[in-house]
SEMAR-779675 format. One record per residue (C-alpha): residue number from 1; residue in one letter; x, y, z. Coordinates in pm, 1 decimal, m for minus. Example, Ala and Ser with C-alpha at 12.3 -4.5 7.8 and 13.67 -1.06 7.14 Angstrom:
residues 2
+-----+----+----------+----------+----------+
|   i | aa |     east |    north |       up |
+-----+----+----------+----------+----------+
|   1 |  A |   1230.0 |   m450.0 |    780.0 |
|   2 |  S |   1367.0 |   m106.0 |    714.0 |
+-----+----+----------+----------+----------+
***
This chain:
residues 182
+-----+----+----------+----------+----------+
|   i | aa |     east |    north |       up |
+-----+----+----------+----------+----------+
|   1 |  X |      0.0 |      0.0 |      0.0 |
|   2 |  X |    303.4 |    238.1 |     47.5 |
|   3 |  X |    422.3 |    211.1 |   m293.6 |
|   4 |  X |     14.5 |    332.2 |   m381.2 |
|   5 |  X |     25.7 |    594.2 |   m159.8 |
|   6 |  X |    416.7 |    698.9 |   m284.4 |
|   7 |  X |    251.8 |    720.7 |   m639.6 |
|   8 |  X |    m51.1 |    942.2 |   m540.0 |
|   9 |  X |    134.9 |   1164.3 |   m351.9 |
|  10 |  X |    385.4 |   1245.0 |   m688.6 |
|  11 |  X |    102.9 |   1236.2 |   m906.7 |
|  12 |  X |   m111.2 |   1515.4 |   m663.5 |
|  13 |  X |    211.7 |   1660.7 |   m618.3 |
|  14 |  X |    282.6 |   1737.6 |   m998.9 |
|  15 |  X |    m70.1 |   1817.5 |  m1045.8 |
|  16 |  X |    m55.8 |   2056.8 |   m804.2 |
|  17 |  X |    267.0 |   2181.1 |   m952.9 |
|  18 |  X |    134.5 |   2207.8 |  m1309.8 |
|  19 |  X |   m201.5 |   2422.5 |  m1144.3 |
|  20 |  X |     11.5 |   2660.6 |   m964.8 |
|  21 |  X |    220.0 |   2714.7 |  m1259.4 |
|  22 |  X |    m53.9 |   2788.5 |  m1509.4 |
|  23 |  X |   m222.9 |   2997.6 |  m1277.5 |
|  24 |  X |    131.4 |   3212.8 |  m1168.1 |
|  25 |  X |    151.0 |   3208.2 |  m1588.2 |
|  26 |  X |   m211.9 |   3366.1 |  m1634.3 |
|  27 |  X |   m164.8 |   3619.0 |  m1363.3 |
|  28 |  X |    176.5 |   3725.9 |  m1546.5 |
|  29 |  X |    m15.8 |   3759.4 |  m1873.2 |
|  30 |  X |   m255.6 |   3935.8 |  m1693.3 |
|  31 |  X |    m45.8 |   4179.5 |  m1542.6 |
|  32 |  X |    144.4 |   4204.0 |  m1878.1 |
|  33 |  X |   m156.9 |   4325.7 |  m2159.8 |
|  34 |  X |   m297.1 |   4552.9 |  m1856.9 |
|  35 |  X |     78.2 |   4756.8 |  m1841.4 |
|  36 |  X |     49.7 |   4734.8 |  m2256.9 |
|  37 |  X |   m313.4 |   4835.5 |  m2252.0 |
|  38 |  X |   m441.7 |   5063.3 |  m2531.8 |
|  39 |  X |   m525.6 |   5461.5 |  m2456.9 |
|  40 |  X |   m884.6 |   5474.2 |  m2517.5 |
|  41 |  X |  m1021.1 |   5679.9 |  m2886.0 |
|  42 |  X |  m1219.1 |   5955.0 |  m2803.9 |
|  43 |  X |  m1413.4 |   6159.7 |  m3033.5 |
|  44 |  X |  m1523.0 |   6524.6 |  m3016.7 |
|  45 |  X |  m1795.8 |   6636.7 |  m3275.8 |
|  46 |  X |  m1890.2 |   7004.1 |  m3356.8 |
|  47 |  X |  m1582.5 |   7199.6 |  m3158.7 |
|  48 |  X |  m1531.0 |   7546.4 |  m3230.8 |
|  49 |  X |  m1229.2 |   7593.6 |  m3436.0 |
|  50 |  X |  m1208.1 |   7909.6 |  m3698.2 |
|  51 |  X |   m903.1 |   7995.5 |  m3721.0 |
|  52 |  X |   m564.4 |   7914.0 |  m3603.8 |
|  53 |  X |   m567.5 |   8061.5 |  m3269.4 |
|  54 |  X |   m846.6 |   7822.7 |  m3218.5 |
|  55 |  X |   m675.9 |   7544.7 |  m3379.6 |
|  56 |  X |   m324.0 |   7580.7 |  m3169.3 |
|  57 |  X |   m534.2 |   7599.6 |  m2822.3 |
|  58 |  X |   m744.9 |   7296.4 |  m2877.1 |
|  59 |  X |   m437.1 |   7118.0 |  m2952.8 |
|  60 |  X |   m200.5 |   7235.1 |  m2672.3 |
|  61 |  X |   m510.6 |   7152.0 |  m2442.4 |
|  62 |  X |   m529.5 |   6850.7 |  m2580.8 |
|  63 |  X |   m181.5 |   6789.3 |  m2542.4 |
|  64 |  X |   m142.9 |   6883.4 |  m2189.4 |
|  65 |  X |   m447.9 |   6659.8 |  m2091.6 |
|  66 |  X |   m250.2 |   6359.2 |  m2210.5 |
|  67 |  X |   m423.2 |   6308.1 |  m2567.5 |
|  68 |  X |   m199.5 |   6138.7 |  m2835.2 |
|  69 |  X |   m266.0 |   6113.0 |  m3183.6 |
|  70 |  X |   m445.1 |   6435.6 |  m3213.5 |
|  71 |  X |   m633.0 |   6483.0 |  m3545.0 |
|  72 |  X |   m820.3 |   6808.6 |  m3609.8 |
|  73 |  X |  m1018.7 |   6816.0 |  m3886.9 |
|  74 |  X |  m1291.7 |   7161.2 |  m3881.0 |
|  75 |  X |  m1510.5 |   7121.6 |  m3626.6 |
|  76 |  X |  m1435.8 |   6716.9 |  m3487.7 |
|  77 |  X |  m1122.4 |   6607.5 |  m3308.4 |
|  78 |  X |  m1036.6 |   6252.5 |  m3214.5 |
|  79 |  X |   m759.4 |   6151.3 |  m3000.1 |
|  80 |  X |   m604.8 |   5881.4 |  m2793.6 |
|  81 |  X |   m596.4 |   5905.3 |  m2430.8 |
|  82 |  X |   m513.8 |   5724.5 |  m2132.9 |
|  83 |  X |   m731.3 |   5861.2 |  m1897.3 |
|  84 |  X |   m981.0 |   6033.7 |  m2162.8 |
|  85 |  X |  m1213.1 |   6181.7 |  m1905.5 |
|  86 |  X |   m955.6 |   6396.7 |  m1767.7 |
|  87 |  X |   m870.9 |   6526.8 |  m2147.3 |
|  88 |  X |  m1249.7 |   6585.0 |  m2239.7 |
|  89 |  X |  m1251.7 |   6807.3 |  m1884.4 |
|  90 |  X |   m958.5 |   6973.4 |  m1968.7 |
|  91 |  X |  m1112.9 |   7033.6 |  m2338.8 |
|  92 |  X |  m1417.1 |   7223.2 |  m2219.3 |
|  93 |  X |  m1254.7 |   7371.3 |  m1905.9 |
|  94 |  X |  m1041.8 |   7544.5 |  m2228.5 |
|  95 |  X |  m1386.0 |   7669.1 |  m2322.8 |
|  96 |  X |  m1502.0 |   7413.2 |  m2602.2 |
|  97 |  X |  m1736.9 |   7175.5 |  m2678.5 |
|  98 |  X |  m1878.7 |   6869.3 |  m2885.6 |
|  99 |  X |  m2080.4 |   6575.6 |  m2856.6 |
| 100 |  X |  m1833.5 |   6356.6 |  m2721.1 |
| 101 |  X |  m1785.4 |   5987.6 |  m2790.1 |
| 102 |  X |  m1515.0 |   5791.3 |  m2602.0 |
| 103 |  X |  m1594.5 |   5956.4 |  m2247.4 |
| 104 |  X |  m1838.3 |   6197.8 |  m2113.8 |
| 105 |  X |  m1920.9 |   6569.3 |  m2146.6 |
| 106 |  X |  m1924.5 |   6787.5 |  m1782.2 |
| 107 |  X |  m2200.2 |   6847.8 |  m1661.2 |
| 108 |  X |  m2392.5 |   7166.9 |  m1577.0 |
| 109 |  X |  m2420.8 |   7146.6 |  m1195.7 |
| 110 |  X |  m2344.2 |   7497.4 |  m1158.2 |
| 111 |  X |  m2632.5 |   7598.6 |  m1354.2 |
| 112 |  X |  m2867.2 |   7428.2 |  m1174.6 |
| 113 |  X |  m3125.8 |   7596.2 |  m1084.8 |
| 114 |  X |  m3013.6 |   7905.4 |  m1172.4 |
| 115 |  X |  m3278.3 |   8132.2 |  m1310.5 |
| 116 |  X |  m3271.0 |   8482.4 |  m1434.1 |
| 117 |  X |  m3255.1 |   8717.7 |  m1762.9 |
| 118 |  X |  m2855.2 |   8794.7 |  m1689.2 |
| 119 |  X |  m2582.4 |   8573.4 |  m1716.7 |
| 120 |  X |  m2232.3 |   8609.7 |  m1670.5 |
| 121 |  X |  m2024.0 |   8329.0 |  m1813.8 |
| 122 |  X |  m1647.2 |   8255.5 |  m1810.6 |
| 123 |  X |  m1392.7 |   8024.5 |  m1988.5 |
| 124 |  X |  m1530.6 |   8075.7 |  m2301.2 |
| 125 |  X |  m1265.9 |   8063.6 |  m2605.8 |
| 126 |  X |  m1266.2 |   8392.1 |  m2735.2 |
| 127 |  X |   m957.2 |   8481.2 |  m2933.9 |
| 128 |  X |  m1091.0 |   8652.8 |  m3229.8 |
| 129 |  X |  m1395.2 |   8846.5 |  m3411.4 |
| 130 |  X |  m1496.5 |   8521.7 |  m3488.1 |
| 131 |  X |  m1528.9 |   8348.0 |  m3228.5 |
| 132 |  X |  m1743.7 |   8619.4 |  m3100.8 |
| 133 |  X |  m1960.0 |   8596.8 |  m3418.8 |
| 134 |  X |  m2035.9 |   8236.7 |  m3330.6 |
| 135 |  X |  m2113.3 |   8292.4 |  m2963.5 |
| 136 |  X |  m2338.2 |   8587.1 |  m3054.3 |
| 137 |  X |  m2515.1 |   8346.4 |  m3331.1 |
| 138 |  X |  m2545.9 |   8107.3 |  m3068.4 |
| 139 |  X |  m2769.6 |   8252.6 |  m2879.9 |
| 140 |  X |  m2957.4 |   8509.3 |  m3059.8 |
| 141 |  X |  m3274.0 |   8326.4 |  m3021.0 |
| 142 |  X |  m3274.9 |   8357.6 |  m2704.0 |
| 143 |  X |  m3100.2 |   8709.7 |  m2611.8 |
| 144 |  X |  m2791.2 |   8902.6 |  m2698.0 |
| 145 |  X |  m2395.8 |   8938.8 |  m2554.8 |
| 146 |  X |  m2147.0 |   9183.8 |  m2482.9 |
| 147 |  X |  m1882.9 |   8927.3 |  m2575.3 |
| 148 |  X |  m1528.5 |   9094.1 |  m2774.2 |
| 149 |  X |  m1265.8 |   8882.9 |  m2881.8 |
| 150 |  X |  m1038.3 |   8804.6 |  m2650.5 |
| 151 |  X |  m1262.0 |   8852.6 |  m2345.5 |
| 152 |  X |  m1231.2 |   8612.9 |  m2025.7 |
| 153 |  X |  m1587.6 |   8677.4 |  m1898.2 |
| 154 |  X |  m1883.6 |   8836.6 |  m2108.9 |
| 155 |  X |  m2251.2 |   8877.4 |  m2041.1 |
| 156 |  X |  m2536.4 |   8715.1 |  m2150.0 |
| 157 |  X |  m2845.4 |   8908.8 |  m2134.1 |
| 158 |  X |  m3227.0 |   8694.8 |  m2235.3 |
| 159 |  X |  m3515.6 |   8788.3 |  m2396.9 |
| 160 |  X |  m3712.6 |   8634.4 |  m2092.0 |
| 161 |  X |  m3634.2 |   8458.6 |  m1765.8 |
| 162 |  X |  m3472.6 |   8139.8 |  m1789.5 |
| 163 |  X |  m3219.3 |   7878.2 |  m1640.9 |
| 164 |  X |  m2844.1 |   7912.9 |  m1689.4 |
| 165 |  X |  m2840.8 |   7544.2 |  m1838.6 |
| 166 |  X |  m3034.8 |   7634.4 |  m2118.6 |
| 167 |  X |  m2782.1 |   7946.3 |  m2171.3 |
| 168 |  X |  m2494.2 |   7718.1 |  m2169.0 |
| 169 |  X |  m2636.6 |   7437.5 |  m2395.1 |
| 170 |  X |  m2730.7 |   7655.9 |  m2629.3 |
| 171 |  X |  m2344.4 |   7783.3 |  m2660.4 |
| 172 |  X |  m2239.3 |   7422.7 |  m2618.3 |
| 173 |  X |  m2428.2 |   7348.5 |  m2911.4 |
| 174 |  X |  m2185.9 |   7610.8 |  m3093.1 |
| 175 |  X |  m1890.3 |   7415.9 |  m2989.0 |
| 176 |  X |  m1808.2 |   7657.5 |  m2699.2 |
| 177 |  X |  m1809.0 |   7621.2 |  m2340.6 |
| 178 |  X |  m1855.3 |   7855.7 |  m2069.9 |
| 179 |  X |  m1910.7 |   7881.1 |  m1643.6 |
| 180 |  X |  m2187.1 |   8086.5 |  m1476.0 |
| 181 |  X |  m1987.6 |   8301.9 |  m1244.3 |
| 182 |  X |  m2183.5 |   8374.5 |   m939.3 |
+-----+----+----------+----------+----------+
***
């Protein structure tokens, strides 16, 4: 029975051997393709970009956020990122905006709630005539601005009373974005 019991013991014993191995093998490969993981694509449709000074700043945000592969084409940008939420955040904290693919747009928590017929926003990208043009087409439906080119805050003044979301989405819409400042 000993020479049984000598054979059942090697045979557990490699068995065990050949487990631990394959498992030590899969958490390598594991550990492996998560270090070589790919930067996630993210998309960004409808940005505003007219002219260069728009084009250099979307891409030196980008940049700086940790996108790679950066293609600009008019109004849509797609990039590679790492960690793409903080790049889309750093995007519209830059004062643009898109429909965005690949992570999620801010929110408007700030604007919540916020009612009135005067808004003053900030962050907006504002570096030319423009840019300006394109705000003030943005929201002539629903009042006019005192934005200039180059501006860091500007007003926002409505035709009636309404929230500060519906202010902001109708420049995001434009492919800008902007903060209520309270």
């Amino acid at each position: 029975m000993s020479a049984v019991r000598r054979v059942l013991k090697t045979a557990f014993e490699r068995s065990t051997t050949v487990k631990i191995h394959a498992l030590l093998a899969a958490v390598v490969a594991a550990l492996v393709s998560a270090g070589a993981a790919q930067a996630a694509e993210v998309k960004v449709e409808g940005i505003h970009n007219c002219c260069p000074g728009c084009t250099k700043n979307i891409t030196a945000t980008l940049e700086a956020g940790g996108a790679k592969e950066i293609k600009l084409e008019g109004r849509n940008v797609s990039f590679q990122a790492d960690d793409p939420q903080k790049t889309v955040v750093a995007l519209f904290d830059a004062g643009y905006a898109g429909m965005v693919t690949g992570a999620r747009a801010p929110g408007l928590r700030d604007a919540r709630d916020v009612k009135g017929t005067t808004f003053k926003l900030a962050g907006a990208h504002l570096c030319c005539g423009a840019c300006v043009k394109s705000v003030n087409e943005a929201v002539k439906e629903i009042g006019t601005t005192d934005a200039k080119g180059g501006a860091k805050e500007f007003t926002v003044t409505t035709k009636s009373e309404m929230e500060a979301r519906a202010v902001i989405r109708a420049l995001r819409m434009a492919g800008f974005n902007a903060k209520l400042v309270k």
